[in-house]
py3Dmol code that shows the C-alpha trace and the ligand (Angstrom):
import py3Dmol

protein = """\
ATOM      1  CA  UNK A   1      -8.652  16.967   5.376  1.00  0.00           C
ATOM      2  CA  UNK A   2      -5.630  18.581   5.931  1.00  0.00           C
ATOM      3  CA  UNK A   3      -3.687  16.154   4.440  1.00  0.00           C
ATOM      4  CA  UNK A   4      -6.020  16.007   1.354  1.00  0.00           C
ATOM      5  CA  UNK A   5      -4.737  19.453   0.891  1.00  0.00           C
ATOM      6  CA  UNK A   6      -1.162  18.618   1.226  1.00  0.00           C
ATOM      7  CA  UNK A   7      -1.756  16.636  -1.500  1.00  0.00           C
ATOM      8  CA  UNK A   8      -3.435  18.855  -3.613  1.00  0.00           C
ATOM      9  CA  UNK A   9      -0.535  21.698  -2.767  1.00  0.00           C
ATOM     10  CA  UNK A  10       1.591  19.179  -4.231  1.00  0.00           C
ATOM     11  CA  UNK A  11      -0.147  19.011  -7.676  1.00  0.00           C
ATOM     12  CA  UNK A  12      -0.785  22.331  -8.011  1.00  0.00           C
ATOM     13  CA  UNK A  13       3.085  22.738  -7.200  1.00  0.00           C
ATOM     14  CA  UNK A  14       4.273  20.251 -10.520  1.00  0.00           C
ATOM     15  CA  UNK A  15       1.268  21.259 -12.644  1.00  0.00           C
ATOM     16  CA  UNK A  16      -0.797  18.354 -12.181  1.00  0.00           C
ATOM     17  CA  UNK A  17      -3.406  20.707 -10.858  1.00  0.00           C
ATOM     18  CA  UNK A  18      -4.690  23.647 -13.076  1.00  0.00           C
ATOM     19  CA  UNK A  19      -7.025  26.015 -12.560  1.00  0.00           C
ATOM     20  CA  UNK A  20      -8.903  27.963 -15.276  1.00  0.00           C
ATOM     21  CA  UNK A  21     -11.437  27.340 -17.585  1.00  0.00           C
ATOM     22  CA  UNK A  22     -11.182  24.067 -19.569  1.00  0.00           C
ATOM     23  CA  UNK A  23     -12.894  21.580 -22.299  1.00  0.00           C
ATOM     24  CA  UNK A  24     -12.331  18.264 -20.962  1.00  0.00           C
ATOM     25  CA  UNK A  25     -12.123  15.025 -23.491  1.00  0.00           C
ATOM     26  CA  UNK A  26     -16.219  14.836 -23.016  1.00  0.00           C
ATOM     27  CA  UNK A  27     -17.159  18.280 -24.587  1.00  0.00           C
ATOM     28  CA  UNK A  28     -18.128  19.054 -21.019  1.00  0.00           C
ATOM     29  CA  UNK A  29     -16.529  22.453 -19.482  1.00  0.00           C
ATOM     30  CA  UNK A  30     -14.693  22.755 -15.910  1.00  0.00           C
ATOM     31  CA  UNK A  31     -12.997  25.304 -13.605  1.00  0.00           C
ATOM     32  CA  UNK A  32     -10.097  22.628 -12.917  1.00  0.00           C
ATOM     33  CA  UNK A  33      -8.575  20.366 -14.599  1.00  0.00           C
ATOM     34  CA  UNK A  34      -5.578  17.380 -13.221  1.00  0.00           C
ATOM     35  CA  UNK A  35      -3.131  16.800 -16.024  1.00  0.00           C
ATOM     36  CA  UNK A  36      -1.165  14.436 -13.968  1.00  0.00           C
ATOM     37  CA  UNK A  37       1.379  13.270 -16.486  1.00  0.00           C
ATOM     38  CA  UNK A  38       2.983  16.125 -14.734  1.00  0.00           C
ATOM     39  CA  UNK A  39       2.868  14.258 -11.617  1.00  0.00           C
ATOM     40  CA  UNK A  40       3.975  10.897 -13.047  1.00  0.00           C
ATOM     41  CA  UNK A  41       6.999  12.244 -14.921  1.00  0.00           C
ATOM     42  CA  UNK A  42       8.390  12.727 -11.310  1.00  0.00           C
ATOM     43  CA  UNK A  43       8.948   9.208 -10.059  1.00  0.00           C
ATOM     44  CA  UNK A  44      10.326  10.238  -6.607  1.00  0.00           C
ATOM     45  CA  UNK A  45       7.048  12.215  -6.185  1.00  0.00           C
ATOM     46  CA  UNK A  46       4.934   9.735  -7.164  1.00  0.00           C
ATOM     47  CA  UNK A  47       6.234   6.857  -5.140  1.00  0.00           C
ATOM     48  CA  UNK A  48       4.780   9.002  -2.026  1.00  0.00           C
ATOM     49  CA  UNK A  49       1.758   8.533  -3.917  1.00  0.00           C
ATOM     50  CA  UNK A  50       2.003   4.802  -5.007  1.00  0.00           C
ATOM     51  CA  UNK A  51       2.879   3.776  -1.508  1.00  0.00           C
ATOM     52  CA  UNK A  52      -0.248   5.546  -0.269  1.00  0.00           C
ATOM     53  CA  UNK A  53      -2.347   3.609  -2.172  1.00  0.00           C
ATOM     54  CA  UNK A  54      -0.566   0.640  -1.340  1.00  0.00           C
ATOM     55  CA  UNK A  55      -0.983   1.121   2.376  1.00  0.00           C
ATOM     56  CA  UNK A  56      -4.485   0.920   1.391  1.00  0.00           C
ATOM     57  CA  UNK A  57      -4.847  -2.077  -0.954  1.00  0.00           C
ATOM     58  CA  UNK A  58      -2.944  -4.149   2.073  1.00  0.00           C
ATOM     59  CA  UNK A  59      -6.644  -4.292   3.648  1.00  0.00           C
ATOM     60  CA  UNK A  60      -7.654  -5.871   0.436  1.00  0.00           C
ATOM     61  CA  UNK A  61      -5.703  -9.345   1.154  1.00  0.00           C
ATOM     62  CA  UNK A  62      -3.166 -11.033  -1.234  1.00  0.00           C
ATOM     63  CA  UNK A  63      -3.169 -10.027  -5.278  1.00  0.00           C
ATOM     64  CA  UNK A  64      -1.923 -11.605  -7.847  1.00  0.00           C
ATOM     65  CA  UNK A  65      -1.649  -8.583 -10.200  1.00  0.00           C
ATOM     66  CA  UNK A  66      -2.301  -5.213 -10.863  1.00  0.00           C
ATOM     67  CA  UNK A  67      -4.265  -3.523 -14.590  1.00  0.00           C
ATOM     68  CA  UNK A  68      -3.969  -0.434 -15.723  1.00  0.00           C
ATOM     69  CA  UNK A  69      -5.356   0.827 -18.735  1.00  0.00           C
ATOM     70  CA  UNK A  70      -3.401   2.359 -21.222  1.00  0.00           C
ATOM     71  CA  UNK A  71      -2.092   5.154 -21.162  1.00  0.00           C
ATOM     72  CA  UNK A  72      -2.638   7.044 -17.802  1.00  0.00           C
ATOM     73  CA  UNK A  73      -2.743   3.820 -15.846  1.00  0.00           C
ATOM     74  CA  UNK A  74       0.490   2.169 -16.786  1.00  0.00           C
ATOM     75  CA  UNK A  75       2.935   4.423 -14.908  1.00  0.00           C
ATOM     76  CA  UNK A  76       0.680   4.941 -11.329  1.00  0.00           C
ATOM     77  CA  UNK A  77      -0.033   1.088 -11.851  1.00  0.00           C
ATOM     78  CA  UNK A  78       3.969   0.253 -12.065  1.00  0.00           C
ATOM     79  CA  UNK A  79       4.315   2.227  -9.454  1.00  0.00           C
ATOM     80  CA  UNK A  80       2.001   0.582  -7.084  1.00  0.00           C
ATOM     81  CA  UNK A  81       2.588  -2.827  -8.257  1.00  0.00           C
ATOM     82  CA  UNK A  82       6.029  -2.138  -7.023  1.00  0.00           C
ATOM     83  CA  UNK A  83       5.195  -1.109  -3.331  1.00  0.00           C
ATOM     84  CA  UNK A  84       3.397  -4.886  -3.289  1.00  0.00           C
ATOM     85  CA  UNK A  85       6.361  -7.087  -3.624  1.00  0.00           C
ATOM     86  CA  UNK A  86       5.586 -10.341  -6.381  1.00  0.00           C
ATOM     87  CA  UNK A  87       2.577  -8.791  -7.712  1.00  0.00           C
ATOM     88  CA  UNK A  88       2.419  -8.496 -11.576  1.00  0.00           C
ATOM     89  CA  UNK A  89       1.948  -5.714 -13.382  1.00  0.00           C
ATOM     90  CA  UNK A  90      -0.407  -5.379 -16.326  1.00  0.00           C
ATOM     91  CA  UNK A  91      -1.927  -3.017 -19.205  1.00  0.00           C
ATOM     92  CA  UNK A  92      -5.066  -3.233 -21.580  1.00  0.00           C
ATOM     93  CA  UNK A  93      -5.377  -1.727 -24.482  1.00  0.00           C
ATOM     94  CA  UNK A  94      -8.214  -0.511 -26.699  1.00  0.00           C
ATOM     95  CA  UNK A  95      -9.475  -3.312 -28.576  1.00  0.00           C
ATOM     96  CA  UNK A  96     -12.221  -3.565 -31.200  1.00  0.00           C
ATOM     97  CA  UNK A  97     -15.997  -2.011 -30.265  1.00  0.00           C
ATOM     98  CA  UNK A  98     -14.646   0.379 -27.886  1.00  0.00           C
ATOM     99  CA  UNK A  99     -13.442  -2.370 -25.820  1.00  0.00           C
ATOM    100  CA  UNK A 100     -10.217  -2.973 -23.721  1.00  0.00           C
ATOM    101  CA  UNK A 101      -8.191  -6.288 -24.288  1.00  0.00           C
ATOM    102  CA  UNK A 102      -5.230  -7.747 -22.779  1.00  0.00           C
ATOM    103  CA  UNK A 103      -2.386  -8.020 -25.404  1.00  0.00           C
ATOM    104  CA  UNK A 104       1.051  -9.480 -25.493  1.00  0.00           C
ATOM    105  CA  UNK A 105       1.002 -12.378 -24.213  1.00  0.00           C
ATOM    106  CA  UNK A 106      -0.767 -11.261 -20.361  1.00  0.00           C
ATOM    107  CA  UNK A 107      -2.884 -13.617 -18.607  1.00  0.00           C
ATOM    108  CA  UNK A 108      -4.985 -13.478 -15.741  1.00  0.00           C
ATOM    109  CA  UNK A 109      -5.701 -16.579 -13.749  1.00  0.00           C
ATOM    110  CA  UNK A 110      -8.957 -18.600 -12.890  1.00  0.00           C
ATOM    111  CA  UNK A 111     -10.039 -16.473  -9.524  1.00  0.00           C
ATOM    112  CA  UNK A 112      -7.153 -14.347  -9.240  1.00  0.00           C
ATOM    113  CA  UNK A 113      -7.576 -11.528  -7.356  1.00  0.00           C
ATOM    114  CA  UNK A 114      -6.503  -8.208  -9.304  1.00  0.00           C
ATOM    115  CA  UNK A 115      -6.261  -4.459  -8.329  1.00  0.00           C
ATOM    116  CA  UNK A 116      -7.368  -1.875 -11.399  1.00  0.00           C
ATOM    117  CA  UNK A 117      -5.246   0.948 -10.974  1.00  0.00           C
ATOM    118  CA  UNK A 118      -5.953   4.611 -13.271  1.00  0.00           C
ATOM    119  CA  UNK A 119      -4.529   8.107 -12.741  1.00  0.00           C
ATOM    120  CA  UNK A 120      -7.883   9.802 -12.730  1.00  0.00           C
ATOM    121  CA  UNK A 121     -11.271   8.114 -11.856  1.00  0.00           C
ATOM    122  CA  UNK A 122     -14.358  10.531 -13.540  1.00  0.00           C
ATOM    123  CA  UNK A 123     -17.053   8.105 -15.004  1.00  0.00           C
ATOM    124  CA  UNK A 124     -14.868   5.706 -14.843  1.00  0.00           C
ATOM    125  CA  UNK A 125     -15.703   4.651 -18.362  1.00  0.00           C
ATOM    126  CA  UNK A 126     -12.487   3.220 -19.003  1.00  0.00           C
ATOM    127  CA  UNK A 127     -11.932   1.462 -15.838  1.00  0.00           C
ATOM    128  CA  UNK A 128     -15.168  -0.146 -16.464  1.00  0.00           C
ATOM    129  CA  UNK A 129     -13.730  -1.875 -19.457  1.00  0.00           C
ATOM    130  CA  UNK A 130     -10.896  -2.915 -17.692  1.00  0.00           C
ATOM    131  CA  UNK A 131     -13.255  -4.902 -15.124  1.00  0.00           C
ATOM    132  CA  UNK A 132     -15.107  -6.726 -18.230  1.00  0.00           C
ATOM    133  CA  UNK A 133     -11.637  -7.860 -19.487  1.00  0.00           C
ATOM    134  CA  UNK A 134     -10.142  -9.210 -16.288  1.00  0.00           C
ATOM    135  CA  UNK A 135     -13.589 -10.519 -15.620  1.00  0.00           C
ATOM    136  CA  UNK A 136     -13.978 -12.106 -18.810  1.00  0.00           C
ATOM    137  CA  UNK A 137     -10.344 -14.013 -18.617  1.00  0.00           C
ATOM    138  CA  UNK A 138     -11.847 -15.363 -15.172  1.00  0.00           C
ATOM    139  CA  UNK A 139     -10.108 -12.540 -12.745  1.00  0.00           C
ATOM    140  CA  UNK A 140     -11.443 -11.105  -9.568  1.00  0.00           C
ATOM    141  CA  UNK A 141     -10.949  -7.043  -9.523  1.00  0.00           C
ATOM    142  CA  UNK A 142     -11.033  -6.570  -5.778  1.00  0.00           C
ATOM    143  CA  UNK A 143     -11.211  -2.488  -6.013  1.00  0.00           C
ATOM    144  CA  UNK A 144      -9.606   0.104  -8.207  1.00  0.00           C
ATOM    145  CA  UNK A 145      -7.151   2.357  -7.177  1.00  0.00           C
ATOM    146  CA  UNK A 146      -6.610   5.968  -8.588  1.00  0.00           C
ATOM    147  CA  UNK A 147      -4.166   8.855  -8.189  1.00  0.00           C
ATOM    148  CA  UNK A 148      -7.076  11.161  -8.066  1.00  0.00           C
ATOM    149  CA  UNK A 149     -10.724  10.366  -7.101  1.00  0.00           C
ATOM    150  CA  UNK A 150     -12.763  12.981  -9.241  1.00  0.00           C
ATOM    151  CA  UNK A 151     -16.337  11.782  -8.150  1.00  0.00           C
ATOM    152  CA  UNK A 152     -15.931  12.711  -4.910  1.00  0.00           C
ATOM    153  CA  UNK A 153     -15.995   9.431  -3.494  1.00  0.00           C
ATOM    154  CA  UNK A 154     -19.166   8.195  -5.161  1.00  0.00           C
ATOM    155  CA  UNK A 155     -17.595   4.985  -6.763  1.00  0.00           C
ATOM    156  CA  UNK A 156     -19.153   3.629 -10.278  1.00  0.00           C
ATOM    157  CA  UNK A 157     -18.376   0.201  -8.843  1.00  0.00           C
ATOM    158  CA  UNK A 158     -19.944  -2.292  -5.945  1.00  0.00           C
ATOM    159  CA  UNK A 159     -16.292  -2.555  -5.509  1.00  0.00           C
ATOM    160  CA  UNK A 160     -14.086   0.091  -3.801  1.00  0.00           C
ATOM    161  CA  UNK A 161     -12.527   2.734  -4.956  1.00  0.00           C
ATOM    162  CA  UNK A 162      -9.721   3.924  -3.285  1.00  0.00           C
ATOM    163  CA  UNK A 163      -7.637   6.987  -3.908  1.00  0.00           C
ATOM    164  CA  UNK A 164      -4.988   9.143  -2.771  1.00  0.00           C
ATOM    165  CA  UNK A 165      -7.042  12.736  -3.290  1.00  0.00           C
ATOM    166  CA  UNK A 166     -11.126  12.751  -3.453  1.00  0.00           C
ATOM    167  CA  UNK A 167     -12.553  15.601  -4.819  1.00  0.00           C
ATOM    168  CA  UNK A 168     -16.140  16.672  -6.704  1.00  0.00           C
ATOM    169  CA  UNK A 169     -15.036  18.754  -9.563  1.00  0.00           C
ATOM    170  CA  UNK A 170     -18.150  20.336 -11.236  1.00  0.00           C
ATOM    171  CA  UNK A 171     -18.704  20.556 -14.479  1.00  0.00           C
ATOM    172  CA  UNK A 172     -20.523  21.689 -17.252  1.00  0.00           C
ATOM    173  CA  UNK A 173     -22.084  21.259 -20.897  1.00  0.00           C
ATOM    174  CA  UNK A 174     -20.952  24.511 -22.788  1.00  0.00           C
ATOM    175  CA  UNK A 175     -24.302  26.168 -22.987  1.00  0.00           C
ATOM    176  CA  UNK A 176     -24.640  26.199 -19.013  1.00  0.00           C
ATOM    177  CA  UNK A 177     -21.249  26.577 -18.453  1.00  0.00           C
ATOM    178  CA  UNK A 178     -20.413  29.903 -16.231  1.00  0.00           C
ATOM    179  CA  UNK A 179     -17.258  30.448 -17.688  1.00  0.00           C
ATOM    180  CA  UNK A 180     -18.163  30.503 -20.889  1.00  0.00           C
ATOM    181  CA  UNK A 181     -21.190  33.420 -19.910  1.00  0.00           C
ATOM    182  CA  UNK A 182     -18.424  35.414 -17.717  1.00  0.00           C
ATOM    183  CA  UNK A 183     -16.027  35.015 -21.384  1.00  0.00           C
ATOM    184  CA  UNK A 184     -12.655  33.617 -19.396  1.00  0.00           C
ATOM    185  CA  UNK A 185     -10.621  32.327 -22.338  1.00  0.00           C
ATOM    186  CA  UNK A 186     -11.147  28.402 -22.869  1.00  0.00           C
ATOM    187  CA  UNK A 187      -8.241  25.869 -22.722  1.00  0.00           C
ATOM    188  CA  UNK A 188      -7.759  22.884 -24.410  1.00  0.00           C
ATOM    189  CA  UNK A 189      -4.988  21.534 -22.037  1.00  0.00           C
ATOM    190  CA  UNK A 190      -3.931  18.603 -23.681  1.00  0.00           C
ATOM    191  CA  UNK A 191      -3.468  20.016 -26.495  1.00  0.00           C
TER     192      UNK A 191
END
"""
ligand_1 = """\
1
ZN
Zn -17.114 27.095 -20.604
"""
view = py3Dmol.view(width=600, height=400)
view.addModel(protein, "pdb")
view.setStyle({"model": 0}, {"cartoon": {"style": "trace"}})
view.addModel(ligand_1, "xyz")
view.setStyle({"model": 1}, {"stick": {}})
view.zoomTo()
view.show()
């Protein structure tokens, strides 16, 4: 635990970690909100955070490459593609039908085992399209990795999910929300 908080005393230190009162992309309202773009744009920082996870994924077995989605997934998933010596690194894109395709030229191989890697795991919606595409080109995803674990270890998958930080961050539809009845000032932070 204490190390979870070493962690978290790191984002909070680059601005990766915000507390307040906030409309996340959903609608949905929260106390606390990880913009970690702040994190990423550090690369010496966040190579303490790719090689955690890839002290992790080394229980996994061999992998033939890493997908991330784009955007938040490219940079933690070059990162930790990196700490695993000959492994590939991949993104998806949004394709047609709210879908996520692999462009330019990537390929996965028949049965090869892949690591999904994202900066922030909530529903994991668009993780979950990254499975179906490396799934549908005949891929194994063997777990998905994330800078920050926002379910609170409760993964959306039968397969892992591992993370460097796992926290439950509540939150709210507006009409419930307590921040909105107490009147703190909302933020739109990516604005
Ligand atoms: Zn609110």
């Amino acid at each position: 635990m204490a190390e979870q908080e070493q962690w978290m005393q790191q984002l909070q230190d680059v601005g990766a970690y915000l507390e307040g009162h906030f409309e996340l992309t959903t609608g949905r309202h929260s106390g606390q909100f990880f913009m970690l773009a702040r994190l990423t744009e550090r690369p010496w920082i966040l190579a303490q955070w790719a090689k955690q996870l890839a002290r992790q994924v080394h229980t996994l077995g061999p992998l033939g490459a890493v997908v991330g989605p784009a955007m938040g997934g490219i940079i933690p998933g070059y990162a930790v593609a990196q700490e695993l010596k000959g492994v590939r690194m991949i993104f998806a894109e949004k394709g047609p039908d709210q879908t996520m395709v692999l462009r330019r030229g990537f390929r996965i191989e028949l049965d090869e085992p892949v690591l999904v890697v994202e900066d922030a795991v909530t529903t994991g919606a668009s993780v979950t399209k990254v499975i179906e595409a490396v799934e549908g080109m005949g891929g194994r995803v063997m777990a998905v990795a994330a800078l920050v674990d926002r379910t609170g270890g409760q993964s959306p998958w039968a397969i892992p999910l591992l993370s460097v930080v796992s926290v439950a961050i509540p939150s709210w539809i507006p009409s419930q929300c307590p921040l909105c009845a107490s009147e703190v000032a909302l933020i739109r932070p990516k604005a």
